[in-house]
C-alpha positions in Angstrom: 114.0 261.0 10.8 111.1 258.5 11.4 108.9 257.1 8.6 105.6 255.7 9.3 105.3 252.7 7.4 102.9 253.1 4.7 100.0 250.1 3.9 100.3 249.8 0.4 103.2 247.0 0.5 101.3 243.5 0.6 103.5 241.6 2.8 101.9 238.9 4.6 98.7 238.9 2.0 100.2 235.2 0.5 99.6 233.7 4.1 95.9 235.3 4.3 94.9 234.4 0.3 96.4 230.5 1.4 94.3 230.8 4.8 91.1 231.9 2.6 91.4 229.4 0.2 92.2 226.8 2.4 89.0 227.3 4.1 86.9 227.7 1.0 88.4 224.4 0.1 87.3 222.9 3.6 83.6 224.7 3.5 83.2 222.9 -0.3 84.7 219.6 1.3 81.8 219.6 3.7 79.1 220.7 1.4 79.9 217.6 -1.0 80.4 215.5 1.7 77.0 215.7 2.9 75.5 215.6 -0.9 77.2 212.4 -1.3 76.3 210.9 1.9 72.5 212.1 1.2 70.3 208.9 1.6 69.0 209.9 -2.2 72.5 210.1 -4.0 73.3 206.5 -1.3 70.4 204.8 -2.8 71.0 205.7 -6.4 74.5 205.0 -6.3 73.3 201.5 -5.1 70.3 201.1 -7.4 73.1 201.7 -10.4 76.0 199.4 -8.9 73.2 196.5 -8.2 71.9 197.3 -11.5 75.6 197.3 -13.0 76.5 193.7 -11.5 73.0 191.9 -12.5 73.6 192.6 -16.4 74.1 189.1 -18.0 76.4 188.3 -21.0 
């Protein structure tokens, strides 16, 4: 006799949780990406290394 398989089993769910957080990983990659190469947070990361080098002993 034939049994119809039955959904409950998670096989194959690993692969699509990695695959999800693989591309949540990627979508926060790109969102701090473009923070960081804002021309505000470029300029105050320069203002504070400039700022950093010109301290005198």
């Amino acid at each position: 006799m034939y049994k119809l398989p039955t959904f409950r089993d998670d096989d194959g769910m690993v692969t699509i949780e990695y695959a999800i957080a693989t591309l949540a990983a990627a979508a926060l990659a790109a969102v701090l990406y473009l923070v960081v190469s804002s021309e505000a947070v470029v300029s105050g990361l320069t203002g504070l290394i400039e700022r950093a080098l010109s301290v005198k002993f």
